[in-house]
PQR file of N, CA, C, O and H, with PARSE charges and radii, in Angstrom:
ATOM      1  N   UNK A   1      83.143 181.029 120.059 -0.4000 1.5000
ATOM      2  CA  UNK A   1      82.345 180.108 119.267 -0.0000 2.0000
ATOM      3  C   UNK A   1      82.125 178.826 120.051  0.5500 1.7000
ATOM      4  O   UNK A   1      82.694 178.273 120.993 -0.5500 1.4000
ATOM      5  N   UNK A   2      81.293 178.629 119.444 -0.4000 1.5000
ATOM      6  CA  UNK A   2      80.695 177.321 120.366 -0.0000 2.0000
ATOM      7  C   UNK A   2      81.536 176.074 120.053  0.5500 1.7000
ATOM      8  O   UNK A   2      82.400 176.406 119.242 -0.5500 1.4000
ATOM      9  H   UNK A   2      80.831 179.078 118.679  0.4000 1.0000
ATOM     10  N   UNK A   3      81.634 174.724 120.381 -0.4000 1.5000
ATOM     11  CA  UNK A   3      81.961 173.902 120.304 -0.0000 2.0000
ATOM     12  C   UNK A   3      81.907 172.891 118.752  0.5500 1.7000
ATOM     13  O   UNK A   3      82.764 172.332 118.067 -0.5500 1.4000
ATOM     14  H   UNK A   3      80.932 174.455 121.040  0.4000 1.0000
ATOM     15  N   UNK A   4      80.471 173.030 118.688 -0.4000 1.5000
ATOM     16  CA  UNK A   4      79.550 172.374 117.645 -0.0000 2.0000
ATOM     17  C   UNK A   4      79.533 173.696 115.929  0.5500 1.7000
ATOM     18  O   UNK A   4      78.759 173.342 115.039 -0.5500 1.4000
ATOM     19  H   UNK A   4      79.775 173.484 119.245  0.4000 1.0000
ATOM     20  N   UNK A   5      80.127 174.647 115.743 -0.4000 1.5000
ATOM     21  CA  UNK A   5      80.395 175.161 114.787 -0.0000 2.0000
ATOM     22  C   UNK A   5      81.836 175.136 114.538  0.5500 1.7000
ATOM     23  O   UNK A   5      82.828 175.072 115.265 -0.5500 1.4000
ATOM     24  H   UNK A   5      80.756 174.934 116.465  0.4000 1.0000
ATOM     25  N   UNK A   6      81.612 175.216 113.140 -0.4000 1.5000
ATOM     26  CA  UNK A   6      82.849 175.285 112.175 -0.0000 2.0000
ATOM     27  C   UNK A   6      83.139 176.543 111.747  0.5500 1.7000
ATOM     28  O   UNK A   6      82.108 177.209 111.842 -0.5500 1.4000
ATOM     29  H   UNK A   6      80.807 175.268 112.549  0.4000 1.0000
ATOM     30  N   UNK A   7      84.281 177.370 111.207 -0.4000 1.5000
ATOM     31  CA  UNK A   7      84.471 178.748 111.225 -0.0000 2.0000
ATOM     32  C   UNK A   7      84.260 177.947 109.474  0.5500 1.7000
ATOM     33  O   UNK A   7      84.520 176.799 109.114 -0.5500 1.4000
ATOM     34  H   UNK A   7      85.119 176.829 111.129  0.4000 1.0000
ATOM     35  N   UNK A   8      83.702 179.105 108.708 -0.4000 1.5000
ATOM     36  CA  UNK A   8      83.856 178.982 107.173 -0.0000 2.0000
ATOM     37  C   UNK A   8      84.932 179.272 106.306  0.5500 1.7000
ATOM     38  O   UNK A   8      85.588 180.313 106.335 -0.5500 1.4000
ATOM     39  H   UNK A   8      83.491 180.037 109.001  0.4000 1.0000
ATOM     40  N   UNK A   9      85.108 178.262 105.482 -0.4000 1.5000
ATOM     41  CA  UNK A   9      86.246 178.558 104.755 -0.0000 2.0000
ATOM     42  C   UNK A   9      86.457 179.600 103.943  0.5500 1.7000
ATOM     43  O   UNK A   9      85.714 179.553 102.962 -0.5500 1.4000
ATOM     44  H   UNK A   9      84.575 177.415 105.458  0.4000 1.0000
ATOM     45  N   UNK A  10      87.328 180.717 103.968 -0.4000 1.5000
ATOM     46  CA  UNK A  10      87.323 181.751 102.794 -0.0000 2.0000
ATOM     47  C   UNK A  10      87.496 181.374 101.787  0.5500 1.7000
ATOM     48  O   UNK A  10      88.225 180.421 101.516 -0.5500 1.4000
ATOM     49  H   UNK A  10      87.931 180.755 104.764  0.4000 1.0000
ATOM     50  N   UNK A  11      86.731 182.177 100.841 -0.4000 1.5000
ATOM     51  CA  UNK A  11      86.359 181.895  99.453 -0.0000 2.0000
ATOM     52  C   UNK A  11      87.864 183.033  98.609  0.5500 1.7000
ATOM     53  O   UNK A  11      88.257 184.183  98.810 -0.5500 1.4000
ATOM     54  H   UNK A  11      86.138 182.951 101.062  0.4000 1.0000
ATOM     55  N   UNK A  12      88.129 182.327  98.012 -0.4000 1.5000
ATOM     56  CA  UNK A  12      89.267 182.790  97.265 -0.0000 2.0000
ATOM     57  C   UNK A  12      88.526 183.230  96.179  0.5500 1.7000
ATOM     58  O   UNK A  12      87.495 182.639  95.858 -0.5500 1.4000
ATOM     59  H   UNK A  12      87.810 181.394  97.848  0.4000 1.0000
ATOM     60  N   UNK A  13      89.122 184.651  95.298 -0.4000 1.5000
ATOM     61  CA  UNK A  13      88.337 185.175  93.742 -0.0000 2.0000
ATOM     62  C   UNK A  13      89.748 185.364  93.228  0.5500 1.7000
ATOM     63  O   UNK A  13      90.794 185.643  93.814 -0.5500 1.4000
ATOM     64  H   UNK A  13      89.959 185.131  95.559  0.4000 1.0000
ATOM     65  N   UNK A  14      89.386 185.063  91.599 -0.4000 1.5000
ATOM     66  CA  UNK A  14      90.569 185.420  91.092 -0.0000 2.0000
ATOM     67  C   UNK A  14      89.797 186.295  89.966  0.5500 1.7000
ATOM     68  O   UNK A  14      88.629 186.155  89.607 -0.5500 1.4000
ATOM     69  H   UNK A  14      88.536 184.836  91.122  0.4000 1.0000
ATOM     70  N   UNK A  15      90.808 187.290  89.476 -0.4000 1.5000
ATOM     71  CA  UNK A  15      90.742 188.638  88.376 -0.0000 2.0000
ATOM     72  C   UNK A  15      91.109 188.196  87.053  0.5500 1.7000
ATOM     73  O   UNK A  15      92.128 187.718  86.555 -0.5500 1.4000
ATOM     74  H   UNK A  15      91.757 187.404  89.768  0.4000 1.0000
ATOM     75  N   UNK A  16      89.890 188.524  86.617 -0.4000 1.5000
ATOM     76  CA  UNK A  16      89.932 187.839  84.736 -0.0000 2.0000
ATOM     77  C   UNK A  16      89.811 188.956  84.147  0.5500 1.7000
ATOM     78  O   UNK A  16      88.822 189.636  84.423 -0.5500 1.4000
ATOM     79  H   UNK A  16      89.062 188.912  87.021  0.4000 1.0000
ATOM     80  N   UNK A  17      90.715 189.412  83.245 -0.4000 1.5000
ATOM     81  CA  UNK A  17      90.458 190.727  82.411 -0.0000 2.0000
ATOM     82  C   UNK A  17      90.229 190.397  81.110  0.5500 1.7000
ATOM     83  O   UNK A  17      90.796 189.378  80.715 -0.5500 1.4000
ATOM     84  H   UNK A  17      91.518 188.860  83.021  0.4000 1.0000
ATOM     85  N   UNK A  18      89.374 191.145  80.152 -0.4000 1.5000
ATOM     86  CA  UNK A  18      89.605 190.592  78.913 -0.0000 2.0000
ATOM     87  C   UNK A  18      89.439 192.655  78.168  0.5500 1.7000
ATOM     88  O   UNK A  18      89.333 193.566  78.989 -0.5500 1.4000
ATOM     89  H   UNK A  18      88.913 191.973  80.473  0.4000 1.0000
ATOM     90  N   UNK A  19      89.453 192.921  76.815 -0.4000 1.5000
ATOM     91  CA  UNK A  19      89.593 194.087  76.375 -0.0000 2.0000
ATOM     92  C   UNK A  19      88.481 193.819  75.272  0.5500 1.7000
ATOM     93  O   UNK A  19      88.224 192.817  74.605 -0.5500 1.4000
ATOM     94  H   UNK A  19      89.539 192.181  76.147  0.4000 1.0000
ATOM     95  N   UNK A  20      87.789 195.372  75.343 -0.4000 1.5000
ATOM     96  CA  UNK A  20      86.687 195.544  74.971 -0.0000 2.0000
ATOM     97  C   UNK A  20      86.965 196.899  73.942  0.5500 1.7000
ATOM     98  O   UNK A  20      87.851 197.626  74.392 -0.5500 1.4000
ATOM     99  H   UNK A  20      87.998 196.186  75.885  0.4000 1.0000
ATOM    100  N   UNK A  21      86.468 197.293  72.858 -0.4000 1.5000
ATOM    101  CA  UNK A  21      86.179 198.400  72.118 -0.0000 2.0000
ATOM    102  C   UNK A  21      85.797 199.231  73.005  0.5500 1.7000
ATOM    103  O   UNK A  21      85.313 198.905  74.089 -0.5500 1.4000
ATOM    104  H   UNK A  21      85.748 196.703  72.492  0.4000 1.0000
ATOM    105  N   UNK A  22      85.977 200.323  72.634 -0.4000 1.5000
ATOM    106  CA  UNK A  22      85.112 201.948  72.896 -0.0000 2.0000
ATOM    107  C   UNK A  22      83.599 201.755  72.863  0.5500 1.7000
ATOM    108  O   UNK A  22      82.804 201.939  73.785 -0.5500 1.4000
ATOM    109  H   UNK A  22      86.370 200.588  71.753  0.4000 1.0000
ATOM    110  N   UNK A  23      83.306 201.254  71.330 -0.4000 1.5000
ATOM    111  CA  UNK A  23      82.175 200.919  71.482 -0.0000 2.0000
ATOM    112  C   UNK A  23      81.649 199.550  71.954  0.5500 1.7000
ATOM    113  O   UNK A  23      80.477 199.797  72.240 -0.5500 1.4000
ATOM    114  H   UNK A  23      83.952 201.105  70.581  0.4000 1.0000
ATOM    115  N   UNK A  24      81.775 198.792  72.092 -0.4000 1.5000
ATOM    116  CA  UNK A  24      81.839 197.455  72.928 -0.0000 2.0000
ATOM    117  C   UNK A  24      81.542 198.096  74.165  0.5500 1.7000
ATOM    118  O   UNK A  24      80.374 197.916  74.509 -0.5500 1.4000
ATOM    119  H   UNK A  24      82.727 198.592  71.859  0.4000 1.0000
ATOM    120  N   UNK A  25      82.045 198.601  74.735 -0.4000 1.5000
ATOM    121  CA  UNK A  25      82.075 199.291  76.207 -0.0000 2.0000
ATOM    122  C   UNK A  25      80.713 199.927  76.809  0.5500 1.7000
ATOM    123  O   UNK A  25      80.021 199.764  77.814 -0.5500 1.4000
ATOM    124  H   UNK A  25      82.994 198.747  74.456  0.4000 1.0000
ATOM    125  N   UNK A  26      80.702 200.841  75.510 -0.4000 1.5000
ATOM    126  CA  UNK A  26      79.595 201.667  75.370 -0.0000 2.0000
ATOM    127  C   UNK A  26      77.847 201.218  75.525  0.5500 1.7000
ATOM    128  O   UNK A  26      76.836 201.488  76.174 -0.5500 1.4000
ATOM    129  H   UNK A  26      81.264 200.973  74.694  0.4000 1.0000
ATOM    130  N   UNK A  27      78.381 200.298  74.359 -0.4000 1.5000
ATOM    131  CA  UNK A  27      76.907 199.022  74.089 -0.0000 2.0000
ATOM    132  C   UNK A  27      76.855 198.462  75.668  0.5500 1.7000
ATOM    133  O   UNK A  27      75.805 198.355  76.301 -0.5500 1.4000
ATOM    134  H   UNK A  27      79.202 200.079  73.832  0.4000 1.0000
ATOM    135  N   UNK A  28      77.823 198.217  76.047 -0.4000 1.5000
ATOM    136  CA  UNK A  28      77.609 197.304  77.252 -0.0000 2.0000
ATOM    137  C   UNK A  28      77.124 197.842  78.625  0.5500 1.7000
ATOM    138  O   UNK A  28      76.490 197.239  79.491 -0.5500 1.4000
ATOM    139  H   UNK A  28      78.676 198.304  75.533  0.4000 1.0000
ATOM    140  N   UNK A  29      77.572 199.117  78.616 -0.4000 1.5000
ATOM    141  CA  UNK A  29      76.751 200.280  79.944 -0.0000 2.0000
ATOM    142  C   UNK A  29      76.023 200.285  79.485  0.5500 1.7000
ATOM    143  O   UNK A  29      75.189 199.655  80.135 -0.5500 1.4000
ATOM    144  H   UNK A  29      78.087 199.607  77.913  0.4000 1.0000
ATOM    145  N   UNK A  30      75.311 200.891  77.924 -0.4000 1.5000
ATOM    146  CA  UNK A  30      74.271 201.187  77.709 -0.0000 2.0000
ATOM    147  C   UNK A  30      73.024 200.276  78.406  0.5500 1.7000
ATOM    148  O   UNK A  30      72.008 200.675  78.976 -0.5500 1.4000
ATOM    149  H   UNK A  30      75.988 201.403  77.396  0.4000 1.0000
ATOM    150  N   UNK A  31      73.502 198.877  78.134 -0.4000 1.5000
ATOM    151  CA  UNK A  31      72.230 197.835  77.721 -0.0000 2.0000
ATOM    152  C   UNK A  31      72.386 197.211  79.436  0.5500 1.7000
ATOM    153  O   UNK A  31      71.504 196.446  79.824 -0.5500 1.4000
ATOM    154  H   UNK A  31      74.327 198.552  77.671  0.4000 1.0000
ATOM    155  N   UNK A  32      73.266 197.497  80.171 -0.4000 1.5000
ATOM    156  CA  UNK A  32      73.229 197.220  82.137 -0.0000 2.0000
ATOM    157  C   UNK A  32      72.363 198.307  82.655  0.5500 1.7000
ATOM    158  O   UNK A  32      71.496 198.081  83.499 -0.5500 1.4000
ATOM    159  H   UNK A  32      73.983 198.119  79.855  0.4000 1.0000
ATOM    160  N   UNK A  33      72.664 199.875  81.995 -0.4000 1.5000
ATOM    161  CA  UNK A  33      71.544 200.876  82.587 -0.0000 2.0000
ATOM    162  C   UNK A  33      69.995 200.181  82.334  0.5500 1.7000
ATOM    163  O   UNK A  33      69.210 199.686  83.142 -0.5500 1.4000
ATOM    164  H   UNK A  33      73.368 200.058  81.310  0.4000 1.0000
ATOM    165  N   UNK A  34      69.905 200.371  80.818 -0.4000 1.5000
ATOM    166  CA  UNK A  34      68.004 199.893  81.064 -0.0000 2.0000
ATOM    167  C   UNK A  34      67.826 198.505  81.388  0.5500 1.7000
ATOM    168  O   UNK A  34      66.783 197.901  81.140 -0.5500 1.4000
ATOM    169  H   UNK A  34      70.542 200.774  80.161  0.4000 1.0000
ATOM    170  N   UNK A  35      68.833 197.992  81.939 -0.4000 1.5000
ATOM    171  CA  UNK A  35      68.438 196.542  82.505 -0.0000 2.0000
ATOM    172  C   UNK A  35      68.321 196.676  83.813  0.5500 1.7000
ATOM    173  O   UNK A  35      67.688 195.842  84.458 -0.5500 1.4000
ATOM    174  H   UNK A  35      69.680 198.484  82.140  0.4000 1.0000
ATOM    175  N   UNK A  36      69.139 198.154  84.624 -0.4000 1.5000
ATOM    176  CA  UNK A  36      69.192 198.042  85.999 -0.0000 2.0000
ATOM    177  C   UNK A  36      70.227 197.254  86.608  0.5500 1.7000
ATOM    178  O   UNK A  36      70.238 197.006  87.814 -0.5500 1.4000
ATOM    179  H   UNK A  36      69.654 198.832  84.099  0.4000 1.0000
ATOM    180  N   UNK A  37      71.445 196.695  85.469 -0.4000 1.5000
ATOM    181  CA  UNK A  37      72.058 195.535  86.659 -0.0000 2.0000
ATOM    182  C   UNK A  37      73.658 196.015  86.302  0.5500 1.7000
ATOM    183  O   UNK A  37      73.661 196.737  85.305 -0.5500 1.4000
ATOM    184  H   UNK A  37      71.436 196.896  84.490  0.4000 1.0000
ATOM    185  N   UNK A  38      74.809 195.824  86.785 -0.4000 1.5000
ATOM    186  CA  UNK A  38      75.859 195.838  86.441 -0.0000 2.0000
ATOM    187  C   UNK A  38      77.027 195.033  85.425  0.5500 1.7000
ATOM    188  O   UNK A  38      76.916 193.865  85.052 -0.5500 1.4000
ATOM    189  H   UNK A  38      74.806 195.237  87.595  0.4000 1.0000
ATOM    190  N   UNK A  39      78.034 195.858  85.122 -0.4000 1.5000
ATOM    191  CA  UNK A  39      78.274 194.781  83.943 -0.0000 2.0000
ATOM    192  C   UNK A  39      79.109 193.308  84.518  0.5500 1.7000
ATOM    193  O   UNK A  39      79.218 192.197  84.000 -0.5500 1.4000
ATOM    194  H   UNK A  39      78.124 196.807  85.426  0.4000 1.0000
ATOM    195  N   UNK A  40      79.479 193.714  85.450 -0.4000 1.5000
ATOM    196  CA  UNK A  40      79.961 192.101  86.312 -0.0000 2.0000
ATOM    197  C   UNK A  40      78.978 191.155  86.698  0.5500 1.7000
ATOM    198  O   UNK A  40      79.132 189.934  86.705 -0.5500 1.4000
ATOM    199  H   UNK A  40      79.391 194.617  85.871  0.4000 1.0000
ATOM    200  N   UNK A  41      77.769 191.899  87.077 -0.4000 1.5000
ATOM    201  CA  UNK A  41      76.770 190.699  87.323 -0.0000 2.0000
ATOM    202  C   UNK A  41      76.239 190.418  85.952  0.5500 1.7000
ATOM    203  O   UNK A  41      75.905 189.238  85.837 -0.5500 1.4000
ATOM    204  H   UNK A  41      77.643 192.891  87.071  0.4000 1.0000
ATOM    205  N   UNK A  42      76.053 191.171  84.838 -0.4000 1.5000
ATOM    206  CA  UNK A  42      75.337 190.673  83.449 -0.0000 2.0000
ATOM    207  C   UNK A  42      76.929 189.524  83.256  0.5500 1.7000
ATOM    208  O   UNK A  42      76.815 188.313  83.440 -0.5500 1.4000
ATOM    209  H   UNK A  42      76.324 192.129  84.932  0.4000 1.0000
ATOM    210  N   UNK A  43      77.769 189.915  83.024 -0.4000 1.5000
ATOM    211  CA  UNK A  43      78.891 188.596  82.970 -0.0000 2.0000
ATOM    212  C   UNK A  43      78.787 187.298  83.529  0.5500 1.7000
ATOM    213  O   UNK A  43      78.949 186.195  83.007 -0.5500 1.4000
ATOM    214  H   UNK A  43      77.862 190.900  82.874  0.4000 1.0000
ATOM    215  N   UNK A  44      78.511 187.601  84.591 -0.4000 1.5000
ATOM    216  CA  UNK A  44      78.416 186.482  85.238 -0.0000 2.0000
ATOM    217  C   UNK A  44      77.232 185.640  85.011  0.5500 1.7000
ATOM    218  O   UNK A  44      77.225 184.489  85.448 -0.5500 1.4000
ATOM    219  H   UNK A  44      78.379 188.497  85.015  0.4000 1.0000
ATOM    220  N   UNK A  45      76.226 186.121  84.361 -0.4000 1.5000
ATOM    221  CA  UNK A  45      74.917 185.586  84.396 -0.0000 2.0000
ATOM    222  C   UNK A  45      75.229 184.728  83.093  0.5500 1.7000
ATOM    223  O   UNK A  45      74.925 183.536  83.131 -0.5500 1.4000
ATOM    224  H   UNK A  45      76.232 187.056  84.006  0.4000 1.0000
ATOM    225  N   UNK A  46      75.649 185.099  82.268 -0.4000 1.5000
ATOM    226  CA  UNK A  46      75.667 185.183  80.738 -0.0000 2.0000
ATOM    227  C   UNK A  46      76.922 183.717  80.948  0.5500 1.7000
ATOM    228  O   UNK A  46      76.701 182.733  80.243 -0.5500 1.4000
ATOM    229  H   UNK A  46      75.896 186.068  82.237  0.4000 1.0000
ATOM    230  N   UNK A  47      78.034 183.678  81.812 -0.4000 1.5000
ATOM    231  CA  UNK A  47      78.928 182.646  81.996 -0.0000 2.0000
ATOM    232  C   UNK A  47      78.486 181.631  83.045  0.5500 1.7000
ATOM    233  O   UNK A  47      79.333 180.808  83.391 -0.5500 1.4000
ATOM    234  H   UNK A  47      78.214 184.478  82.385  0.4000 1.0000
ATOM    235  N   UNK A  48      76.913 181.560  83.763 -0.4000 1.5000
ATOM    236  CA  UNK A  48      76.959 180.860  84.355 -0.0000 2.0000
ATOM    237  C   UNK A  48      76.815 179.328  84.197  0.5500 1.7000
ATOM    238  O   UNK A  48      77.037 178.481  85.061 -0.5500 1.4000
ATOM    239  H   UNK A  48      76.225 182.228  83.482  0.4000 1.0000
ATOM    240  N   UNK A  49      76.391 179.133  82.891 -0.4000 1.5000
ATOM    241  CA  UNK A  49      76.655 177.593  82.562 -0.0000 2.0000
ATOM    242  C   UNK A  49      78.136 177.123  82.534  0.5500 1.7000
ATOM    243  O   UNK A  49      78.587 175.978  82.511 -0.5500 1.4000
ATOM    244  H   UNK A  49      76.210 179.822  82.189  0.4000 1.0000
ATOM    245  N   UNK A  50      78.573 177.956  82.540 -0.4000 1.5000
ATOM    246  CA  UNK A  50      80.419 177.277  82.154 -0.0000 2.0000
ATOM    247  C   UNK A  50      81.411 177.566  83.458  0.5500 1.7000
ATOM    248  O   UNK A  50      82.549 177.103  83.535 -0.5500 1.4000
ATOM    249  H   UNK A  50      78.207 178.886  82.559  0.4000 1.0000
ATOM    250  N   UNK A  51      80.870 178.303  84.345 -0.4000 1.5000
ATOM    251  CA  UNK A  51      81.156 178.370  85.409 -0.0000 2.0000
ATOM    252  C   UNK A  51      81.257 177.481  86.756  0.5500 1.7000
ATOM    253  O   UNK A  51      82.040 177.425  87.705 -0.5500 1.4000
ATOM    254  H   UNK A  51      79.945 178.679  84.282  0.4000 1.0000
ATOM    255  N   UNK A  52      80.047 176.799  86.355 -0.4000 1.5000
ATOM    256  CA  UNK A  52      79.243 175.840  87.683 -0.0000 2.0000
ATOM    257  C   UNK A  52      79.168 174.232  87.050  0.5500 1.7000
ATOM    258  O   UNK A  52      78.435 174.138  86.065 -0.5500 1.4000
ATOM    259  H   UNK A  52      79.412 176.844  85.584  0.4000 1.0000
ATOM    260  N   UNK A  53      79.630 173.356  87.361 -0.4000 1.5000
ATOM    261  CA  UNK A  53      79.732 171.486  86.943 -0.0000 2.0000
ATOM    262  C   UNK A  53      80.630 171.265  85.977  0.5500 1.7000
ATOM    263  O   UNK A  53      80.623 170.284  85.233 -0.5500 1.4000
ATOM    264  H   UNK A  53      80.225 173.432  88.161  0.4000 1.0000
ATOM    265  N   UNK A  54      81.465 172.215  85.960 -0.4000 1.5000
ATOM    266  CA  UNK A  54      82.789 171.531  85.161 -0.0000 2.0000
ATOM    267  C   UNK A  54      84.248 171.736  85.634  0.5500 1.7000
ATOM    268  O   UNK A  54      85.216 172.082  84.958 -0.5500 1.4000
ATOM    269  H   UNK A  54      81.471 173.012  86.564  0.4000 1.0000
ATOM    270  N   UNK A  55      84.172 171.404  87.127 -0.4000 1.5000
ATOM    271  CA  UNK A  55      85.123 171.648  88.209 -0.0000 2.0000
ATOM    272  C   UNK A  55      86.302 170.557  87.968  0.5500 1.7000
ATOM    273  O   UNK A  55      87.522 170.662  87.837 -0.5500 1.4000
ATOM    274  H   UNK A  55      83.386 171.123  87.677  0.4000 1.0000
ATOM    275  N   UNK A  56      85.419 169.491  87.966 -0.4000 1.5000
ATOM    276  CA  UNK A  56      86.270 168.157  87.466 -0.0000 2.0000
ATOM    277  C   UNK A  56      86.869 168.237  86.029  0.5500 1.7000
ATOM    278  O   UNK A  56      86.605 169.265  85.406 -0.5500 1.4000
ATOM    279  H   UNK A  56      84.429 169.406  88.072  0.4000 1.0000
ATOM    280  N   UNK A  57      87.672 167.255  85.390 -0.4000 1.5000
ATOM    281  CA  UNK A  57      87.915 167.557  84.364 -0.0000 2.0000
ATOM    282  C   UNK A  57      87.230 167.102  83.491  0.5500 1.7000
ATOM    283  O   UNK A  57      86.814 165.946  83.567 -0.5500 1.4000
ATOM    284  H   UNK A  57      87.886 166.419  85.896  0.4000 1.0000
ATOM    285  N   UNK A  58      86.901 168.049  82.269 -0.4000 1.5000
ATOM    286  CA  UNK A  58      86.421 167.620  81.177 -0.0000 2.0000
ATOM    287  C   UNK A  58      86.774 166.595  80.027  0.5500 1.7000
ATOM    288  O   UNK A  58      87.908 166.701  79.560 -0.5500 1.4000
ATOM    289  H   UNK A  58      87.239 168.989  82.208  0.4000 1.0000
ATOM    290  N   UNK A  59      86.087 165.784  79.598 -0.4000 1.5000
ATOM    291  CA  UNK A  59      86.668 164.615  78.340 -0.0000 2.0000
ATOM    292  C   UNK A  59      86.790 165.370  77.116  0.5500 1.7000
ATOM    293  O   UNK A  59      86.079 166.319  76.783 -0.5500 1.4000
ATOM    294  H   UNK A  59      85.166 165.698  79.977  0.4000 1.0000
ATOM    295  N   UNK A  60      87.760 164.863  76.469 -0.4000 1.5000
ATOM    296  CA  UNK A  60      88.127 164.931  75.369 -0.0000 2.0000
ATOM    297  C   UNK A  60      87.421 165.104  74.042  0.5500 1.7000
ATOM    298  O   UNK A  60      87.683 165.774  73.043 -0.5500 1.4000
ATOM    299  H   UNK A  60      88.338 164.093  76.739  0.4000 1.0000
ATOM    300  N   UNK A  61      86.573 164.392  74.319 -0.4000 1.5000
ATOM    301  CA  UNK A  61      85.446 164.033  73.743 -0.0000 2.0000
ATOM    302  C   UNK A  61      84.448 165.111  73.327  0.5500 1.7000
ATOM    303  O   UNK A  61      83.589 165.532  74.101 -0.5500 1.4000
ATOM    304  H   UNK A  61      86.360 163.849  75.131  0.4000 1.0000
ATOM    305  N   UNK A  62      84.564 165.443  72.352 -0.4000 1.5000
ATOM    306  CA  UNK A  62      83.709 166.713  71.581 -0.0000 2.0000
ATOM    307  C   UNK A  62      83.372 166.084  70.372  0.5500 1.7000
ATOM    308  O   UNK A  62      84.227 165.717  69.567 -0.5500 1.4000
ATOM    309  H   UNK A  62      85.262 165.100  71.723  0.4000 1.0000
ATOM    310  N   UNK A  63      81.775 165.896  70.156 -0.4000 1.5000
ATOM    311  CA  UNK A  63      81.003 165.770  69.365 -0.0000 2.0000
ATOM    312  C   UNK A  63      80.596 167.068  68.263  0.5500 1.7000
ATOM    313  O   UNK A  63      80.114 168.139  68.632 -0.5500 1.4000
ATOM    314  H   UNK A  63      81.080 166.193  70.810  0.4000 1.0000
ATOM    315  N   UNK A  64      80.888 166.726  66.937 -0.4000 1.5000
ATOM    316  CA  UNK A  64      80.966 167.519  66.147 -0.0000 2.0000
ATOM    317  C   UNK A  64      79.157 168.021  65.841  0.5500 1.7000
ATOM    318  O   UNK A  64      78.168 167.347  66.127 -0.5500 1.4000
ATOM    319  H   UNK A  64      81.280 165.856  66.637  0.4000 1.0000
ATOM    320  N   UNK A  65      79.185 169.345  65.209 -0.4000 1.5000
ATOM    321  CA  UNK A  65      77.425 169.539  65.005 -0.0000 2.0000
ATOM    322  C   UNK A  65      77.484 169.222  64.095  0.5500 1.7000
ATOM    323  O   UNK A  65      78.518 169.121  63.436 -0.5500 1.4000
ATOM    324  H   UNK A  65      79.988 169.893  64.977  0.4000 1.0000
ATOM    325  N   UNK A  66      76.166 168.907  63.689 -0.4000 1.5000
ATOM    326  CA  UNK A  66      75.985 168.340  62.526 -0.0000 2.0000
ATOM    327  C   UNK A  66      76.028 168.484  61.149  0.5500 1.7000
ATOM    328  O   UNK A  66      76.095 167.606  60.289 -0.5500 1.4000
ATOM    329  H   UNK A  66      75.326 168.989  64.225  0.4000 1.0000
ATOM    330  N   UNK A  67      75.964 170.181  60.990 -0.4000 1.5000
ATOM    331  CA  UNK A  67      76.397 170.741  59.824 -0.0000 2.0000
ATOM    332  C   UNK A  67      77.795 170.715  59.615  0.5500 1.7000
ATOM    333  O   UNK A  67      78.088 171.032  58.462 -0.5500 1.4000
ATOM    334  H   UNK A  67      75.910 170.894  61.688  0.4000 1.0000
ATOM    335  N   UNK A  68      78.763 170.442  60.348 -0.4000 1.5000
ATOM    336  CA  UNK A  68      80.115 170.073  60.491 -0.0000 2.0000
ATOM    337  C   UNK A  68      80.646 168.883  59.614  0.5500 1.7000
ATOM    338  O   UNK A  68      81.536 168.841  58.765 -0.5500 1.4000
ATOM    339  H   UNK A  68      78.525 170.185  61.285  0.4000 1.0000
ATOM    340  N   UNK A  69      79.751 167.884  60.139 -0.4000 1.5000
ATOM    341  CA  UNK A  69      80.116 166.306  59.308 -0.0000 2.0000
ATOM    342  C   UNK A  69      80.436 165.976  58.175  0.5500 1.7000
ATOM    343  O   UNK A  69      81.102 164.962  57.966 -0.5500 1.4000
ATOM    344  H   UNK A  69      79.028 167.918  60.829  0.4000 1.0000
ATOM    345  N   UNK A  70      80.020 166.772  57.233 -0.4000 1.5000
ATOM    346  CA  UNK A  70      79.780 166.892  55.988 -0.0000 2.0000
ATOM    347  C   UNK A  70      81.061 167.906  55.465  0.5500 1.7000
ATOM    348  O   UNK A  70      81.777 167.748  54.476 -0.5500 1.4000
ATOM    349  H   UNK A  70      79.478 167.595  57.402  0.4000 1.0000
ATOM    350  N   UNK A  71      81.083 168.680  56.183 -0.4000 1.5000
ATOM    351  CA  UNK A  71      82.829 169.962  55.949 -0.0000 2.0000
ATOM    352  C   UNK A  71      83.665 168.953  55.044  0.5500 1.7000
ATOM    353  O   UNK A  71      83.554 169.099  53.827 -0.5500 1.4000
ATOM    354  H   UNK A  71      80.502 168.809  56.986  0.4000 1.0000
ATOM    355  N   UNK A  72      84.431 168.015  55.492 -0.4000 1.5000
ATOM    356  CA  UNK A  72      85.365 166.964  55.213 -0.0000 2.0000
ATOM    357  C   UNK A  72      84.917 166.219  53.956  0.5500 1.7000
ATOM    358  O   UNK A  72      85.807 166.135  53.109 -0.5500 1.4000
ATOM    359  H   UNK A  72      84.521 167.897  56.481  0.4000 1.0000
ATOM    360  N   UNK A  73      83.657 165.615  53.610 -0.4000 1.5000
ATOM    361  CA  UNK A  73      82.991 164.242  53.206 -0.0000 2.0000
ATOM    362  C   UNK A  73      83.862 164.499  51.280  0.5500 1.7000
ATOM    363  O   UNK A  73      83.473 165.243  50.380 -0.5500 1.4000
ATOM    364  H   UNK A  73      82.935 165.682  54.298  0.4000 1.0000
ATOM    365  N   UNK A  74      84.667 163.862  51.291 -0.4000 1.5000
ATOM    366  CA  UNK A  74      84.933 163.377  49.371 -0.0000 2.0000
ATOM    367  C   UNK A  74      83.526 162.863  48.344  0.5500 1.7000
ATOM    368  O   UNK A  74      82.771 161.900  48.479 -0.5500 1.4000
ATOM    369  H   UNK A  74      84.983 163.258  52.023  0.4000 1.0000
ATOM    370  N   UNK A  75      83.556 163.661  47.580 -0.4000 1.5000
ATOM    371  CA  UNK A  75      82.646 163.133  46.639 -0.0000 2.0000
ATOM    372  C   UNK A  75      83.264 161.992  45.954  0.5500 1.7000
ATOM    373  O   UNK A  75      82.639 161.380  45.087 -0.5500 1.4000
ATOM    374  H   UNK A  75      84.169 164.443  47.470  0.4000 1.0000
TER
END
């Protein structure tokens, strides 16, 4: 290697399991075949907002919805 390159850092993966129904399972090949894609990449697609900009830590701070507010309210 040349002088002026850097070797890349390996990317570490870690193994997340979670448990699925028979049919859960089923539904879920089913609907990756006529999509053409696999069920790790439909996962991943489906988690990619929560995956990517929340590396840092998150605040505390959770804003209730709005049909929520009212749960509590005393007449």
């Amino acid at each position: 290697m040349s002088a002026g390159k850097r070797k890349r850092k390996r990317v570490k993966y870690k193994t997340i399991t979670f448990k699925l129904s028979a049919r859960q399972k089923k539904s879920l090949y089913n609907y990756c075949k006529a999509r053409r894609t696999t069920p790790n990449k439909l996962v991943k697609k489906v988690l990619k907002p929560y995956l990517y900009g929340y590396d840092a830590m998150v605040s505390g701070d959770i804003k209730p919805t709005p049909n929520q507010l009212d749960l509590f309210e005393e007449d």
